[in-house]
C-alpha positions as CSV (number, residue, x, y, z in Angstrom):
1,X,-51.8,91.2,15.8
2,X,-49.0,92.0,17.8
3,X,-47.2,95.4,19.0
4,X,-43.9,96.7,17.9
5,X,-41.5,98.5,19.4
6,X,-40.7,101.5,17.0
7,X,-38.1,103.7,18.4
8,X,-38.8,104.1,21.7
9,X,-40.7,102.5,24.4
10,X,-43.1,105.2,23.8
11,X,-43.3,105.4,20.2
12,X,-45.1,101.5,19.5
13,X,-47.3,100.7,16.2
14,X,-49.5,98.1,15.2
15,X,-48.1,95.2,12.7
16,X,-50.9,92.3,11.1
17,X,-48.7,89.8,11.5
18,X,-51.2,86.4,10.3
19,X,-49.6,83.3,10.0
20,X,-49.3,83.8,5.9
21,X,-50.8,80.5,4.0
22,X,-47.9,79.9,1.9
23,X,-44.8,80.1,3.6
24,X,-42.3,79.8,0.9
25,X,-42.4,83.1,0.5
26,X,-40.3,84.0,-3.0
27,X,-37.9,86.4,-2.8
28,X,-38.4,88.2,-6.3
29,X,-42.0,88.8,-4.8
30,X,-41.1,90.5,-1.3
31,X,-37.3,91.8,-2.0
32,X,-36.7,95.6,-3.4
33,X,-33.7,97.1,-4.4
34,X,-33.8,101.0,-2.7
35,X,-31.4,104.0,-4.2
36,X,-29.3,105.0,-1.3
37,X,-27.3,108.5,-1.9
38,X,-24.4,106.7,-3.0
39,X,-25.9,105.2,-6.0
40,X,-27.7,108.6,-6.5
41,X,-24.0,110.8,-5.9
42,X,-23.4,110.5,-9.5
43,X,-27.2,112.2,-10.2
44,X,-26.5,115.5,-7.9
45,X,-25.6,118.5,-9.6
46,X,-24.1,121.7,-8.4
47,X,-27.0,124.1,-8.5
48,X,-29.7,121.6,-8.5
49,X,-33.3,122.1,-6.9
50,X,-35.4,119.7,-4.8
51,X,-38.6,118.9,-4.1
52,X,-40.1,116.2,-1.8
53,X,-43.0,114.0,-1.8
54,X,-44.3,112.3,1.1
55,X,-47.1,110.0,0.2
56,X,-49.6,110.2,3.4
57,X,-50.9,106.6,4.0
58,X,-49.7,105.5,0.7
59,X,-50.0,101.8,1.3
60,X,-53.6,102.2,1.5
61,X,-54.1,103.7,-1.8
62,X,-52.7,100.8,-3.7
63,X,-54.3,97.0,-4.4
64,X,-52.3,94.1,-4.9
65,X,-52.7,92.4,-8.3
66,X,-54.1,89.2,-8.5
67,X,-50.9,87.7,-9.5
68,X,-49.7,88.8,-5.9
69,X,-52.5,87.1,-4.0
70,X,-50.6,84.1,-3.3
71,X,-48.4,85.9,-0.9
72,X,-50.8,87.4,1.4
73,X,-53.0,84.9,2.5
74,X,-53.1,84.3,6.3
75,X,-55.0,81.5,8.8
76,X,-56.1,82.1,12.2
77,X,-56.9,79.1,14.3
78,X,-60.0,78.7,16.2
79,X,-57.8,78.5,19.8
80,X,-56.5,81.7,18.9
81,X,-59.2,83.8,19.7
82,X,-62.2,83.3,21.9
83,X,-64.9,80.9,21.3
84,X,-67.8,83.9,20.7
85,X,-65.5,85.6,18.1
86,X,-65.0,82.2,16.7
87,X,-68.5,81.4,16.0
88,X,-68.8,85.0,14.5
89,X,-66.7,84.4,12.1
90,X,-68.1,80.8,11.2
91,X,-71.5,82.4,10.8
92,X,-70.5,85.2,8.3
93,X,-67.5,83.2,6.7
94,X,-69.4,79.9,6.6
95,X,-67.1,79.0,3.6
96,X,-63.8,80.5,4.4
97,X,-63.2,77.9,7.3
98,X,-61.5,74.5,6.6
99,X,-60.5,72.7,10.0
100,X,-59.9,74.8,12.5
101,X,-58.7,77.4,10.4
102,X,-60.3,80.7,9.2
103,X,-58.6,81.9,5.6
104,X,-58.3,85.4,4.8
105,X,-56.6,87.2,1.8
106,X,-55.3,90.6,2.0
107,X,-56.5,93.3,-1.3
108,X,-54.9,96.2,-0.2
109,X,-51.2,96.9,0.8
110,X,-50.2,96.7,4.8
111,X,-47.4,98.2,5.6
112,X,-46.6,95.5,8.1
113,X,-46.9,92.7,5.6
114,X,-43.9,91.6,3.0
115,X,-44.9,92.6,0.1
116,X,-46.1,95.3,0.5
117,X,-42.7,97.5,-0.2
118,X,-42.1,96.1,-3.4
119,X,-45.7,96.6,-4.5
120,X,-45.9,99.9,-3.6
121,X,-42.5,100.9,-5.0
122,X,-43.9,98.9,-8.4
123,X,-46.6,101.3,-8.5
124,X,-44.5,104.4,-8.0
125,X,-41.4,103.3,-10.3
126,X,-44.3,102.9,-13.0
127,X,-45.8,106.6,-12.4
128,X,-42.3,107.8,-12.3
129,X,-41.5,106.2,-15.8
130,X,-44.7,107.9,-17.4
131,X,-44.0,111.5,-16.3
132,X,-40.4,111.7,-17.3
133,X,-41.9,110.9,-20.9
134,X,-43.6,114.6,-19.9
135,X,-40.9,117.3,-21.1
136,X,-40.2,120.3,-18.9
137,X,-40.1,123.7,-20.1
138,X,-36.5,125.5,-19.1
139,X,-35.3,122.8,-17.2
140,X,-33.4,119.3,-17.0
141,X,-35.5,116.9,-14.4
142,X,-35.1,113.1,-12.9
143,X,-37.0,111.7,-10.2
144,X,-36.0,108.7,-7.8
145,X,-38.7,106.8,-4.8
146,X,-37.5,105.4,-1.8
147,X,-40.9,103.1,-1.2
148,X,-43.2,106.3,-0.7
149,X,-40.9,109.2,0.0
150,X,-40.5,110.5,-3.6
151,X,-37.9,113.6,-4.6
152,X,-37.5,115.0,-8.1
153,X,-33.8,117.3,-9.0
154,X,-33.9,120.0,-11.4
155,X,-31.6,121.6,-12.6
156,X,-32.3,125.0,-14.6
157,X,-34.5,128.0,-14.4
158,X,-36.6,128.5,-10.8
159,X,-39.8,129.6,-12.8
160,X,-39.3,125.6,-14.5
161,X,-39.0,123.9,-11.0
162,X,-42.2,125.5,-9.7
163,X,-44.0,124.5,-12.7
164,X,-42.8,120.9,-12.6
165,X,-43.4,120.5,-8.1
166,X,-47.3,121.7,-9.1
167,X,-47.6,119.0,-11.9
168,X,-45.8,116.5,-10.0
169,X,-48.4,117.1,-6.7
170,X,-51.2,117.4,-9.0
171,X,-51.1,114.1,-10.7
172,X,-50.3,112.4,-7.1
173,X,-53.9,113.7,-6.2
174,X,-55.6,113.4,-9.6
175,X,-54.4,109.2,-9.1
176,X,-55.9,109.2,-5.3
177,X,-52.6,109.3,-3.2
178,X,-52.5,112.2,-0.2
179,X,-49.7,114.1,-0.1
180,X,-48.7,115.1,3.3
181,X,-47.8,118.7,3.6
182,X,-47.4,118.8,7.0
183,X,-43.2,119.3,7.3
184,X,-42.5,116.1,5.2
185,X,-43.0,117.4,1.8
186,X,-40.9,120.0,0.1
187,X,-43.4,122.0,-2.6
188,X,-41.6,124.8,-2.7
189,X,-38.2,123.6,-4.9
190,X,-35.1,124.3,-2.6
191,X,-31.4,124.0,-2.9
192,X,-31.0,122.3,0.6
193,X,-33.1,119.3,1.0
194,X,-33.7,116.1,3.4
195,X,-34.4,112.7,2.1
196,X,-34.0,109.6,3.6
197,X,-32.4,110.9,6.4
198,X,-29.6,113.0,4.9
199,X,-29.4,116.6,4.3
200,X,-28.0,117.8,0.5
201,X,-27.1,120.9,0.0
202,X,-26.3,121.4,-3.7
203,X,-24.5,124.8,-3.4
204,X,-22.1,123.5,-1.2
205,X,-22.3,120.0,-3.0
206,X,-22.0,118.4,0.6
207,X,-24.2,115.9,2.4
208,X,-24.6,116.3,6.3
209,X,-27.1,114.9,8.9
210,X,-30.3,116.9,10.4
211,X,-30.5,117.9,14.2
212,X,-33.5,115.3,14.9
213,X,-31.2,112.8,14.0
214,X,-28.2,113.7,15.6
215,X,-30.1,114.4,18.7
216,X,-31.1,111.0,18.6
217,X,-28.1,109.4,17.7
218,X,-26.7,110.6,20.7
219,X,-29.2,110.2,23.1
220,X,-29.1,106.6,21.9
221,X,-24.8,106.7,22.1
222,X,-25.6,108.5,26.0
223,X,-28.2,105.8,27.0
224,X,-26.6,102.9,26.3
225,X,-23.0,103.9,27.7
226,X,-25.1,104.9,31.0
227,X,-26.4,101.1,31.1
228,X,-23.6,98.8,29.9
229,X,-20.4,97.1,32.3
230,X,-17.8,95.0,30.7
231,X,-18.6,91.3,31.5
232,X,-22.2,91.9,32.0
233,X,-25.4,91.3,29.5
234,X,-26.6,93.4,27.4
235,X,-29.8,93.5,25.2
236,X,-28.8,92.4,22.0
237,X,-31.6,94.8,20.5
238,X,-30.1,97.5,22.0
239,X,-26.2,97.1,20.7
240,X,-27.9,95.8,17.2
241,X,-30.1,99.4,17.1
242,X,-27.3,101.9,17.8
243,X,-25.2,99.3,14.7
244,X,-27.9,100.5,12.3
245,X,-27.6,104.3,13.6
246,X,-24.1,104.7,13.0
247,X,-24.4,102.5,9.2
248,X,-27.4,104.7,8.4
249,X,-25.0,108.2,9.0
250,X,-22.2,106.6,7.3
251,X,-22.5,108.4,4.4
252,X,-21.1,111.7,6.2
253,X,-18.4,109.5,8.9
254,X,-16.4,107.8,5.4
255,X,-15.2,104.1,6.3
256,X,-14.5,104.8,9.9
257,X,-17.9,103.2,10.1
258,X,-16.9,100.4,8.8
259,X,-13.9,100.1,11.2
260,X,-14.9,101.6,14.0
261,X,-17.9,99.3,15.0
262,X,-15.6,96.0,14.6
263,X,-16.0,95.3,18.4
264,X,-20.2,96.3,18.8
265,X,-20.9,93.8,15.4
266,X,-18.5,91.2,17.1
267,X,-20.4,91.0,20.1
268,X,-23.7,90.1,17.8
269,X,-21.8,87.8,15.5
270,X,-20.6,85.9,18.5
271,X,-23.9,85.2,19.8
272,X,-24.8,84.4,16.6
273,X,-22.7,82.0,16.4
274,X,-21.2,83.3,13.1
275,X,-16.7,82.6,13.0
276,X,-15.4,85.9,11.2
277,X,-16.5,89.1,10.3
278,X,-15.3,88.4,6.3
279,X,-17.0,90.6,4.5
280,X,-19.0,92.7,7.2
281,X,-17.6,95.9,5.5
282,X,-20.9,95.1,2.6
283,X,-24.2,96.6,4.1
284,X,-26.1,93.6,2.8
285,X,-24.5,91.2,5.3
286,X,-24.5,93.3,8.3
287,X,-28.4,93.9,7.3
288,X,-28.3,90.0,7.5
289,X,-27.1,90.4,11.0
290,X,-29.0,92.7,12.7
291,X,-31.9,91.5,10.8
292,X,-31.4,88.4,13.4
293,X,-31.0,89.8,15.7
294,X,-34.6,91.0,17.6
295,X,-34.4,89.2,21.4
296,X,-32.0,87.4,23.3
297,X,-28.7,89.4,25.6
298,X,-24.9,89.6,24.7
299,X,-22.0,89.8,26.4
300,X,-20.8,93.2,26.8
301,X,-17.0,93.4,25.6
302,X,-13.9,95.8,26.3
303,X,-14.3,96.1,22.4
304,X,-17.2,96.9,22.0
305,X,-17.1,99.5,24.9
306,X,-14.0,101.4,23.0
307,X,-16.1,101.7,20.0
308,X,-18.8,103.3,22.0
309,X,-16.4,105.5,23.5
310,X,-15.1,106.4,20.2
311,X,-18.5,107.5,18.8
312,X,-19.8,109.7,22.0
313,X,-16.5,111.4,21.5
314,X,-17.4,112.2,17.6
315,X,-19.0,115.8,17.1
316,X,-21.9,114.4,14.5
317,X,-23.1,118.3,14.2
318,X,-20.1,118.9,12.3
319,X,-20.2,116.2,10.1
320,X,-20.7,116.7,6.2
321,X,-18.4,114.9,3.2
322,X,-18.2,115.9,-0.4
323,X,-21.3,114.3,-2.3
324,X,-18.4,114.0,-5.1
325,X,-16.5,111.1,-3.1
326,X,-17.6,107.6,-3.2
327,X,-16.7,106.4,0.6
328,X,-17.2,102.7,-0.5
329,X,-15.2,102.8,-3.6
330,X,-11.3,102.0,-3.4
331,X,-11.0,103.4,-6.9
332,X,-8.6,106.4,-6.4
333,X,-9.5,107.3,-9.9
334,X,-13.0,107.9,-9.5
335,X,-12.5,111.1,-7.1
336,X,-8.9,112.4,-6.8
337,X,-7.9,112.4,-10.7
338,X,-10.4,115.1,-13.4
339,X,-11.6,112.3,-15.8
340,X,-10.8,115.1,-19.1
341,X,-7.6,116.2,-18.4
342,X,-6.4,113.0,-15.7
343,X,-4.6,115.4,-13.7
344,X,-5.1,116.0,-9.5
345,X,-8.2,117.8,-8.5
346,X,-8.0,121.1,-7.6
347,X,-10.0,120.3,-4.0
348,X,-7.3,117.5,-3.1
349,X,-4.2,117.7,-1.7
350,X,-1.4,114.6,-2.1
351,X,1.2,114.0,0.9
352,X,3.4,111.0,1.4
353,X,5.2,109.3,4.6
354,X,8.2,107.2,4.4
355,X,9.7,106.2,7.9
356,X,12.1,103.3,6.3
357,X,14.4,102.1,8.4
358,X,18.0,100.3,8.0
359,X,16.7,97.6,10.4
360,X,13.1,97.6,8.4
361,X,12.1,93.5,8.6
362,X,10.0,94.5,5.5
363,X,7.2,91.9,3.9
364,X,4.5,92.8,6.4
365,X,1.0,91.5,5.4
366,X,-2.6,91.3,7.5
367,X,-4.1,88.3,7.6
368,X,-7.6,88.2,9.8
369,X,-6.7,91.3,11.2
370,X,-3.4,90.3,12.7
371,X,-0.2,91.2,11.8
372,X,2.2,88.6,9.8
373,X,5.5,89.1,8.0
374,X,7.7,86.7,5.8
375,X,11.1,85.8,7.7
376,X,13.4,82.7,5.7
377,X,11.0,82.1,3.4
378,X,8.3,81.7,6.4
379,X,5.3,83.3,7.4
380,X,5.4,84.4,11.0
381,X,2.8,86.6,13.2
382,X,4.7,88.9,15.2
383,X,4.4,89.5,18.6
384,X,2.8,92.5,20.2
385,X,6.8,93.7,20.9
386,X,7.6,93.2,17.5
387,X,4.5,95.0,16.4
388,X,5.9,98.2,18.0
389,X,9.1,97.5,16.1
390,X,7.5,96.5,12.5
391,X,7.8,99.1,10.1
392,X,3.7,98.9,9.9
393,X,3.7,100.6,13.4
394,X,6.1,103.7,12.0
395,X,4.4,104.0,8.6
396,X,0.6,104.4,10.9
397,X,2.4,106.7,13.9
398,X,4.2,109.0,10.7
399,X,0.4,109.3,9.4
400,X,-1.0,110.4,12.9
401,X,1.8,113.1,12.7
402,X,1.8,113.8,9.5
403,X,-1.8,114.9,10.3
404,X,-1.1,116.5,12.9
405,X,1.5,119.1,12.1
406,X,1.7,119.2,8.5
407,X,-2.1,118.7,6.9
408,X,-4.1,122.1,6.9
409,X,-7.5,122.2,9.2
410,X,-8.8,123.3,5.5
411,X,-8.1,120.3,3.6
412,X,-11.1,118.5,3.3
413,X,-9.6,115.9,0.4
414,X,-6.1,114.2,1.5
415,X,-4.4,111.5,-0.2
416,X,-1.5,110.0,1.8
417,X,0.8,107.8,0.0
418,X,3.2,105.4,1.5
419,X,4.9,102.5,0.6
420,X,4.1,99.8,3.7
421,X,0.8,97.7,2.3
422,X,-0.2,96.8,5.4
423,X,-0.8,100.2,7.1
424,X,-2.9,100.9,3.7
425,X,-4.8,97.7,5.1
426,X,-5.3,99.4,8.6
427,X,-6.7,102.4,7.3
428,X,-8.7,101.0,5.4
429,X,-10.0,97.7,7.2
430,X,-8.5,98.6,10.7
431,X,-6.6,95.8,12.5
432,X,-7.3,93.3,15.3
433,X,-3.6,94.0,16.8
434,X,-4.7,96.8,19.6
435,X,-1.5,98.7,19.4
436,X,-1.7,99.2,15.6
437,X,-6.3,99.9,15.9
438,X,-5.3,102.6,19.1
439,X,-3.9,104.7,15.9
440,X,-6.5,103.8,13.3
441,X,-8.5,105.2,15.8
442,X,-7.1,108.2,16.4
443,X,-6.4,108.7,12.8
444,X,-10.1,108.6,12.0
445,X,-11.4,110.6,15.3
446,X,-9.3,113.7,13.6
447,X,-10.6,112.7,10.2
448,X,-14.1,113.3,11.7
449,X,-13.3,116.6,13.3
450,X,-12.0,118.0,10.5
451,X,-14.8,116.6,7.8
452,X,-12.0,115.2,6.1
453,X,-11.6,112.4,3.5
454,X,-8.0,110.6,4.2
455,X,-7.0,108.2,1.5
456,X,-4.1,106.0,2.0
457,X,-2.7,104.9,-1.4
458,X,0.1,102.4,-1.5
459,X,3.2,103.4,-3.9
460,X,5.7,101.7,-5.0
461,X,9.4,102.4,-3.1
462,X,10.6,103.2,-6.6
463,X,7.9,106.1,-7.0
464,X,9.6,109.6,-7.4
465,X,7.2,110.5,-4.6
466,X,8.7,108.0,-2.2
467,X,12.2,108.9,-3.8
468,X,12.4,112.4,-2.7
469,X,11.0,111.3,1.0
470,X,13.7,108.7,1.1
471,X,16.3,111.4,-0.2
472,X,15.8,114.2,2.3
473,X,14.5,112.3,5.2
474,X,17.3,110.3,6.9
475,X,16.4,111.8,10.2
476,X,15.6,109.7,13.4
477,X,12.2,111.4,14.8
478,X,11.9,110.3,18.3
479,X,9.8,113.5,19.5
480,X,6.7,112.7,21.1
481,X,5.2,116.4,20.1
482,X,4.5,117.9,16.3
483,X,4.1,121.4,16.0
484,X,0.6,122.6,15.1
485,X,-0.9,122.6,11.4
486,X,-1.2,126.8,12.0
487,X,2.3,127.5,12.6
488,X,3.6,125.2,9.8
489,X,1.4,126.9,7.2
490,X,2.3,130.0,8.2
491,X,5.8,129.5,8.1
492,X,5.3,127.8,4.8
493,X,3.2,131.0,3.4
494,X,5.8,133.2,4.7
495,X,8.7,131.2,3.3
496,X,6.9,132.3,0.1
497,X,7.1,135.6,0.5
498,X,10.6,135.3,1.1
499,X,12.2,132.7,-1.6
500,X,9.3,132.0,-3.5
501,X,9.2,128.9,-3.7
């Protein structure tokens, strides 16, 4: 037995952790596949009731099957415990000991042993299957389990939802499983609901994170900015934690989590050992990492510190995005365009930036993060002065102001075309080239403010779009100030009035 840390240092529980007989332990037999709310986006309705399950010690209403025994044997050697316990055992297990070794074999689920999860989600998946067989009166229903937190969505009368929560509740306690009512389940169906983490609200069709876990989000952000000093260790525990805060809550920050944890997930990938961060965007290989990642210290980097200071500055209260956008899908299609009719959603609003220059070196690519461009036929990086003069560097600074002066505080849906791929790039993968992340950065902290979804979508120059831009904006900008969204609009609204158009 051992203890494990939980979430605090006073919050510990108690894992069996036996040294499991077979070790090759196969991953069909300990692996689950979990709905997160983007695979269940497409499910949510506007309108649509919840209600919550919370199976109260629900491992321990569940056997394995025999075919499962294999996988939850465990030894314990003789030295490992004290001689009078020892002989104990040999007395009433005469014929469980071989060696030094006492075998045991584990009937019912643990929740600190493998597989367990996938057992228990086997038995729930399979009760799920029979009672959606089970037609509701008056209303529509589907049900999804997230190991033993089950919710069901109905959409249709009230007096139908009620009817289906008491069936659903009853059968739980018919089979033996207690349901805790105590705060975690949701009898009572209910158009604003929490599960796994994530408020949905299904009037407003929005998702958005609950005060316990902001409040610990930030006390985690606050405590480890109070600890850490560039060029000195730091648990890697402790950067690896607040990496799976922020990924968990990534639902409501879009892709700037993605982006803007680059330098924490460096300093774990380093000590890891591991070259490049290829492919860190996928939750499945930064689970890898952090996974890993239990003792040991890392050096704490001017990276990593900006990405701290980048999150404590975030206002996660305010935080919600539109359940109807996939923030992991680069399909424009799939969220901007109504799939009957193929024309712009009502909800979205389209702008473009073109800052071409004469003098534009043009054929600007990222490669590894770092800005490269093709010059006689060869492929150069540029230097951090010709960064500042690459047309990459215009297209990301005309985004930050386009943002600024001409994008409505309303707008919670912006596409932003331009014609420079490798800004598109930035925003959507952020750049090792300081100069061009300080914008990405900025980009995204306003993004966050403002609960909105910013989409950069690469056109070609030859687009009308671009076209009209290219027409009508031969002017050299070399302001440092924009003027604020408020006044623009309302000159805009009043130029309305005025010329109507």
């Amino acid at each position: 037995m051992r203890w494990v840390e939980k979430s605090g240092t006073t919050a510990i529980r108690l894992t069996l952790n036996g040294r499991p007989f077979n070790r090759s332990f196969a991953k069909d037999d300990v692996s689950i596949v979990l709905e997160t709310h983007a695979d269940l986006r497409e499910r949510y309705a506007k309108g649509m009731m919840f209600m919550g399950f919370d199976l109260h010690h629900g491992f321990y209403n569940a056997c394995y099957s025999d075919d499962a025994t294999t996988w939850v044997c465990f030894r314990i050697g003789a030295t490992e415990i004290t001689q009078a316990d020892a002989d104990n055992l040999r007395e009433s297990y005469p014929n469980a000991w071989k060696d030094d070794h006492i075998y045991f074999c584990y009937k019912g689920l643990v929740m600190g042993l493998s597989p367990s999860c996938r057992q228990l989600t086997k038995v729930i998946d399979t009760l799920m299957t029979q009672w959606s067989r089970c037609p509701v009166k008056g209303i529509a229903w589907d049900m999804t389990n997230y190991i033993d937190d089950s919710m069901a969505m109905a959409l249709g009368s009230f007096r139908g939802a009620v009817q289906l929560s008491l069936r659903l509740l009853t059968e739980y306690v018919c089979l033996g499983f207690s349901v805790n009512l105590n705060s975690k389940s949701q009898i009572v169906p209910t158009m604003f609901y929490c599960h796994i983490g994530i408020l949905i609200s299904s009037a407003r069709m929005r998702f958005s994170l609950p005060q316990r876990r902001i409040t610990k989000i930030n006390s985690t952000l606050h405590d480890l900015y109070t600890t850490v000093k560039v060029g000195q260790q730091i648990s890697a525990k402790k950067v690896a934690k607040i990496i799976g805060m922020l990924w968990s809550a990534s639902i409501v920050c879009h892709r700037s989590v993605a982006i803007m944890t680059r330098g924490l997930i460096r300093t774990l990938t380093t000590m890891l050992r591991i070259p490049d961060l290829k492919g860190i965007d996928d939750p499945k290989r930064l689970s890898y990492v952090l996974r890993r990642i239990w003792g040991g210290h890392v050096m704490w980097t001017s990276e990593a510190h900006h990405d701290l200071q980048f999150w404590q500055r975030v206002h996660f209260a305010k935080l919600s995005s539109p359940i109807s956008h996939d923030t992991w899908s680069k399909d424009v299609t799939s969220w901007i365009l109504k799939p009957t009719t193929g024309e712009v959603a009502s909800d979205v609003r389209v702008f473009a930036v073109d800052t071409s220059a004469v003098a534009s070196g043009g054929g600007e690519f990222l490669r590894d993060g770092k800005l490269w461009a093709v010059r006689n036929k060869m492929v150069v990086q540029l230097t951090d002065e010709e960064v500042e003069e690459s047309s990459t560097f215009r297209e990301l600074v005309g985004t930050d102001r386009l943002d600024l002066a001409v994008i409505p505080d309303t707008c919670k849906k912006a596409v932003v075309g331009m014609d420079a791929m490798a800004s598109v790039q930035c925003l959507f993968n952020g750049s090792k080239v300081e100069v061009l992340q300080r914008i990405v950065k900025r980009i995204f902290l306003r993004q966050l403010a403002h609960n909105r979804v910013l989409f950069p979508l690469w056109m070609r120059r030859s687009e009308d779009m671009l076209q009209l831009c290219d027409e009508f904006s031969r002017l050299v900008d070399s302001h440092k100030y924009a003027m604020p969204a408020k006044t623009f609009w309302k000159a805009n609204s009043m130029a309305i009035k005025v010329w109507g158009q």
